[in-house]
N, C-alpha and C positions, 0 to 999 in steps of 0.2 A: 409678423406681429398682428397685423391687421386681421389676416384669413385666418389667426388663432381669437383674434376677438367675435368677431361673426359667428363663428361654431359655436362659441362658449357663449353668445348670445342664443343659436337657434336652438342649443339642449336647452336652456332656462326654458324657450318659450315651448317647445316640447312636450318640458317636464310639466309646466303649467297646466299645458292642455289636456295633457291625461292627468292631472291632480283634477281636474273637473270634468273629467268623462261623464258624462250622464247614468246615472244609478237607476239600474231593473232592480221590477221585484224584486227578480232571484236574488240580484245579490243582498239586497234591501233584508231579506228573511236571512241570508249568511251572517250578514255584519250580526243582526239585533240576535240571533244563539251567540257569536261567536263572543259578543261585548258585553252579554248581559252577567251584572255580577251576582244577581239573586238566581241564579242558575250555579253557582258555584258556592252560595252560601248552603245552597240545600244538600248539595253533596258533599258540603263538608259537614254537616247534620248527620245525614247518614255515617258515614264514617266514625264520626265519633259513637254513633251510637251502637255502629259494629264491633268499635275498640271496648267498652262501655261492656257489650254483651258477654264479652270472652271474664273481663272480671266479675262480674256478676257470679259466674258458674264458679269462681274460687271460692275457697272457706275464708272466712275474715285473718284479718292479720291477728296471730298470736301476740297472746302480753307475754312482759320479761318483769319478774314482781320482784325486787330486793329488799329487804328489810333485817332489823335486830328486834329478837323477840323473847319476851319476858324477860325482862330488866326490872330487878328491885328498887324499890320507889326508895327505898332504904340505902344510905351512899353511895345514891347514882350521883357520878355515871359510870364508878368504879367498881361498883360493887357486881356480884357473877352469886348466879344461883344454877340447881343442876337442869334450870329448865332454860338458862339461858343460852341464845341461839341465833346465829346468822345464817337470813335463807335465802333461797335463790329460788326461783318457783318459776315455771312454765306453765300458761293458762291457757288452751286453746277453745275458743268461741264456734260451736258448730248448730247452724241453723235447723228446723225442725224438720220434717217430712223430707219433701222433692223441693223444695225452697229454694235453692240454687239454679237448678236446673229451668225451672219457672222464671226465675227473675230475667235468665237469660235469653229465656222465650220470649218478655215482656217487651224488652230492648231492643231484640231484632224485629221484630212484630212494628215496634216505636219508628224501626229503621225504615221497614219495608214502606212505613206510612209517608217517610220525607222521600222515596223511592217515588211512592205514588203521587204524590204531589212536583216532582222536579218535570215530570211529564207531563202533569194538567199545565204546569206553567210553560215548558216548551209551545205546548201547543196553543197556549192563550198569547205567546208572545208571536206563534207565524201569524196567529190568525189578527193581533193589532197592527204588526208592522205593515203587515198590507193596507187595513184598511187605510191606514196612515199615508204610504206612498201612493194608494185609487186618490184620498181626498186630494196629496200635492199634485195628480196628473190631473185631476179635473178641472184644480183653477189655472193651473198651467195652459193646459187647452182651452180655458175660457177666453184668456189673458189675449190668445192667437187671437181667437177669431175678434175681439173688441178693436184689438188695433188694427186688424185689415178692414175694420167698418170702417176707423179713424180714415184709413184711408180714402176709402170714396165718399166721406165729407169732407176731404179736404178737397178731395177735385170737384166735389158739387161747387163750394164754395168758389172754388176759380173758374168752374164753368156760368155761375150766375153772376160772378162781377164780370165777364167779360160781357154775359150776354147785357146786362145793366148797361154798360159802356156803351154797346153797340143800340143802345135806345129799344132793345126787346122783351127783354126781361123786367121781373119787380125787384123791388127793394126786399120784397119781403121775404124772396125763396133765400136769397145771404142769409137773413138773419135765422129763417128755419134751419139753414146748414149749420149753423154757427152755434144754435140753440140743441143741437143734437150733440154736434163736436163736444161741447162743453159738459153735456151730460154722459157721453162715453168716459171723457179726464176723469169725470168721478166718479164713473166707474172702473175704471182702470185703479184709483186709490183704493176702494172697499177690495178690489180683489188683490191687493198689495197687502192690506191688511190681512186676508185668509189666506194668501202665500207664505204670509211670515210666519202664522199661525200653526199652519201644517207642514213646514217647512221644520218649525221647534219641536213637534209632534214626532216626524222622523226622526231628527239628533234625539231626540229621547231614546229610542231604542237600540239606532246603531251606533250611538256612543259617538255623536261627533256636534259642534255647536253651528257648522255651519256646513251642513249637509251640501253633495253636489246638486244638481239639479236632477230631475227625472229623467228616464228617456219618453220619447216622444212618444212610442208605440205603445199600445196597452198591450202586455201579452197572451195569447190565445189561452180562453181556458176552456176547459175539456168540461161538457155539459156531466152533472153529475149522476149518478146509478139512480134507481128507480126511491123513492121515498122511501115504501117499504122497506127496501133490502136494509136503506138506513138506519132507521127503525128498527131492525132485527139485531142490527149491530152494539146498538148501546150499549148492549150488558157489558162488552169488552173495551167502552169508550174510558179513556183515561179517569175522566174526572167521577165515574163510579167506579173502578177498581180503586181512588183514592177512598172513595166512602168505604167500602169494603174493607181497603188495609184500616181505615179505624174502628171499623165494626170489628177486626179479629185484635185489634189492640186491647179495647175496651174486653174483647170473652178472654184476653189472657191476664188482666185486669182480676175479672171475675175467678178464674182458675187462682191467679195468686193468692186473692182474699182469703179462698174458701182454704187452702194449704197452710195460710197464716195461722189458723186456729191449731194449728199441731205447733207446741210448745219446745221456744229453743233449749239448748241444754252448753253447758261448757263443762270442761274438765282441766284440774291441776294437778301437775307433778311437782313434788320439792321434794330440795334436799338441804340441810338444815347442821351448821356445823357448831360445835360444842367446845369448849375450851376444856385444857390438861386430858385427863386419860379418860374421857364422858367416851360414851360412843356419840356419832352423828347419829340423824336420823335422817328418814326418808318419809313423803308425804303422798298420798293420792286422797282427789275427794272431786266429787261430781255435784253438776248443780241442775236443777229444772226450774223452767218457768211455771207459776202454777195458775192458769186461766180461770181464777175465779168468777170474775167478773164478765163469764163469754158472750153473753144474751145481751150485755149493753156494751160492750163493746165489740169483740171480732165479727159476730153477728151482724152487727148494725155495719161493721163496713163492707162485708157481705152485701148487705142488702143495699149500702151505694153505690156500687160496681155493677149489680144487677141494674139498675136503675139508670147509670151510663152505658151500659150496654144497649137497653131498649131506646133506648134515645140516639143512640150512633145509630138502629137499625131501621128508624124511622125518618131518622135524617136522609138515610143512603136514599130508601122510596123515596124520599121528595126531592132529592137530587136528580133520580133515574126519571120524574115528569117535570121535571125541569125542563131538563135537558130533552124530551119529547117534543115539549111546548115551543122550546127555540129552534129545533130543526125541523118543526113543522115550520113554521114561520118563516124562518130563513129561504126553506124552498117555495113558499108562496112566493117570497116577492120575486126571489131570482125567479120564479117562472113569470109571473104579472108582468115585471119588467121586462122581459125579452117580449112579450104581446106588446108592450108601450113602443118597443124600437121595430118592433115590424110597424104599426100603426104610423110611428114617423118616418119610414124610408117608404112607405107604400100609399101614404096619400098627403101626411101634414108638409112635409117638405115640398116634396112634387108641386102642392097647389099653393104654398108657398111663392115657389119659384115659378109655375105660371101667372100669379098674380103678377110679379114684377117686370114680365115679360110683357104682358097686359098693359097694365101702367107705363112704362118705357115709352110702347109706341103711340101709348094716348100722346104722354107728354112732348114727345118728336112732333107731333101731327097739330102739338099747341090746343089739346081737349083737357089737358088736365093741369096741377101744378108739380113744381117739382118740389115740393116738401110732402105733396102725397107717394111722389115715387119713394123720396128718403126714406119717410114713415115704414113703406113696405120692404123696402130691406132691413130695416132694423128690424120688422117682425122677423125675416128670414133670419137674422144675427139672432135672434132670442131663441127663436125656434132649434136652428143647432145647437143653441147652450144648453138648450134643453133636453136635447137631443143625447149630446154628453153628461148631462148628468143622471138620466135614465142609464147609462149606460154604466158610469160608475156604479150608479149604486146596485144594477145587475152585478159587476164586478164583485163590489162589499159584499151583495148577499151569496155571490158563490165561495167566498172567502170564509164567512162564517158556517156556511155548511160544510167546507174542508176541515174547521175545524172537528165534527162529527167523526171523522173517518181517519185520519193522520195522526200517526200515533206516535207520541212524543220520544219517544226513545229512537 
């Protein structure tokens, strides 16, 4: 019973342990496609408006007309004259020109538009959840290094009250250690606050309120192709094929207007039945719309369709240098930044950490104090956080340039 209680404790703690495995990108970009539910409202858009497209191209629903006709006003409702008649009539409703066929171009056209946009949002959602989980690994890693400072003011501190005790030390390097100790706590609180932060930031996307934690490792990313080449690419970048599918919505917009002006028509069959030895009858008769009014009306809708047309096709342009203006951008900084992080592994660090080497043996040799050695390591603490956060934000800006190139579907 025992060695049945222990197992059944070590699978809990187990199961525990991989419910909070540390979350990579990778998976970080599976969860937030796999959870996002406006990725499934767009394709059920679509959908409908491929079901949507198939009726369109039908003829309208037939009417079924019944009626009694011509009844003497004179002992109704008894009374029967030789015109009087019970009919049945079938009316069928048929659009004018290619009108069917158009409306059902307009709908898939409408389709192709939540097609194109289910892809700008694919790709607008790898390119947030990342930035989302760079910003949790940043204060993550900041978090480390704050508390291994924590640490060596707590041994400053024990190392200056022994030396106090022992009659060689001051008073005053304690309270230097104690005055930094104190200022690390709160900073450990401000980045408690940007962990929760970015921590909500991630449940947002992969659909969960209390995300696991990050992994420790940032993952390698692959420097990106030359500018240019990116640059060459937009024409086929998602979010202007979405301008594009509503540039062809809005010309099939225009194509329908102009096809509107050709005038529907309907047509009816009856048949008409007559009391004692009348013959029945039978009826046919056709109807036209007659477009008098075309110059202020079909016309002028013409002329609003043309009008959202030019407007979808000016839109697209300012989309296509948009989207120039931010992939230029993006690769600046991801390149700037990677100059920042040579700049701090090739001299700011190095003279960092000889400075403190410096100071060490001043203060061993009793030339200096030990609140100036402290001071100098925390430069070094600052200096790595800074160091990681150049590094992140290289990260962010290669993220946003994938979005450029990664094509949502």
């Amino acid at each position: 019973m025992l060695r049945a209680a222990c197992i059944f404790k070590a699978l809990v703690v187990a199961s525990s342990a991989c419910a909070q495995a540390p979350l990579t990108l990778e998976e970080a970009r599976k969860l937030a496609l796999e959870r996002q539910p406006s990725l499934q409202a767009l394709e059920l858009s679509e959908q409908a408006m491929l079901a949507q497209s198939t009726a369109e191209a039908e003829l309208p629903d037939p009417r079924l007309k019944l009626g009694a006709l011509n009844f003497p006003t004179r002992g109704f409702p008894s009374a029967r004259d030789d015109m009087t008649q019970l009919a049945i009539i079938y009316e069928q409703m048929v659009p004018g020109g290619d009108k069917r066929r158009l409306r059902a171009e307009k709908t898939r056209a409408e389709a192709a538009q939540m097609r194109a946009e289910r892809a700008v949002l694919v790709n607008a959602i790898l390119r947030d959840v990342s930035l989302a989980w760079l910003t949790a690994w940043g204060v993550a890693r900041t978090e480390v290094l704050v508390r291994a400072l924590q640490t060596e003011y707590r041994q400053a501190i024990d190392a200056a009250t022994a030396s106090v005790a022992a009659g060689r030390g001051s008073q005053a390097d304690v309270y230097t250690a104690r005055q930094l100790l104190n200022q690390s706590e709160d900073r450990l609180l401000e980045l408690a606050m940007q962990s929760e932060r970015a921590r909500a930031e991630l449940g947002r996307w992969i659909g969960q309120d209390a995300p696991p934690p990050v992994a420790e490792t940032l993952p390698r990313m692959e420097a990106p192709v030359a500018l240019a080449e990116l640059l060459a690419r937009l024409e086929s970048h998602p979010q202007h094929a979405m301008s594009r599918a509503t540039e062809s919505a809005a010309q099939a917009e225009v194509t329908l207007a102009r096809e509107s002006t050709r005038s529907d028509r309907s047509w009816e069959v009856g048949y008409m039945f007559r009391d004692g030895d009348r013959s029945d009858m039978v009826m046919f008769q056709m109807a036209f719309e007659l477009p008098f009014w075309k110059a202020s009306r079909q016309d002028r809708v013409v002329e609003s369709k043309l009008k959202m047309r030019e407007r979808a096709r000016e839109q697209s342009q300012d989309h296509l240098r948009m989207l120039r203006a931010d992939l230029q951008a993006a690769y600046s900084e991801w390149q700037r930044n990677g100059e920042r992080l040579a700049n701090f592994d090739a001299r700011i660090l190095p003279d960092a950490q000889a400075r403190i080497d410096a100071l060490g043996a001043a203060y061993r040799a009793g030339r200096t104090e030990l609140g100036t050695v402290l001071e100098a390591r925390r430069a070094l603490t600052d200096s790595r956080i800074q160091r990681f956060m150049v590094e992140v934000a290289q990260a962010k800006a290669r993220a946003n340039i994938a979005y450029f190139f990664e094509h949502g579907e």
